[in-house]
N, C-alpha and C positions, 0 to 999 in steps of 0.2 A: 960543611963545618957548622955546628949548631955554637952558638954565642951566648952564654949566658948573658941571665938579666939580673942586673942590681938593682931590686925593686924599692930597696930605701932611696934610692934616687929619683922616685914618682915626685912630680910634683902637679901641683894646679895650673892649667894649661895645655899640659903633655897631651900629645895626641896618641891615642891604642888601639892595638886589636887584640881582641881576644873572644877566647873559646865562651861559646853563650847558647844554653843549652841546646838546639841541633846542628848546630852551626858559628857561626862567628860572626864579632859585634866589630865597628871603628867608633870612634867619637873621642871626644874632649872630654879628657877628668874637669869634674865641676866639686870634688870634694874627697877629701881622702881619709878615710877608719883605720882602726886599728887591722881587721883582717880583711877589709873591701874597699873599695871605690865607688864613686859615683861619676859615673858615665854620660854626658849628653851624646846620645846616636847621631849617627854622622852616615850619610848614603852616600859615596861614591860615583861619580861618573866623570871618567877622564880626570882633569885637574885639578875637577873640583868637589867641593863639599857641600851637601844639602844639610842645614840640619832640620832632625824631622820632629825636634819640641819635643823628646822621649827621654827620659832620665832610666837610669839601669843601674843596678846593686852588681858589681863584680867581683868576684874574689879576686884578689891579688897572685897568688898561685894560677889562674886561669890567662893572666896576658900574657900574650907571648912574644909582642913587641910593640916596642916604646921608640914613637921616634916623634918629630916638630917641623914636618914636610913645609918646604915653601910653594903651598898650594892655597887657590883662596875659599875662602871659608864664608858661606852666608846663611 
């Protein structure tokens, strides 16, 4: 069952993933535009989050899910 997304509901904070050109992005909104985001990358392993100091231009149409995991983040 696919779930829509209320993407006026992004805020600063939010953690995402989304579609980023051959593949797919995670990270922390650090800013929000009118048609994009801005992104800090975020690497995954197990429970937790690397961040890798990389900021990214996202379309807003391109995430595909919005969530605020209780993982830790360094």
């Amino acid at each position: 069952m696919k779930t829509t997304l209320n993407l006026s509901e992004i805020k600063v904070g939010d953690f995402i993933n989304a579609a980023y050109k051959y593949g797919s992005v995670s990270g922390i909104i650090t800013n929000i535009f009118k048609n994009h985001v801005v992104v800090s990358e975020h690497q995954q392993y197990l429970d937790n989050y690397k961040d890798l100091k990389k900021s990214l231009n996202i379309t807003k149409k391109r995430i595909y899910d919005i969530n605020n995991p209780i993982n830790t983040y360094s």
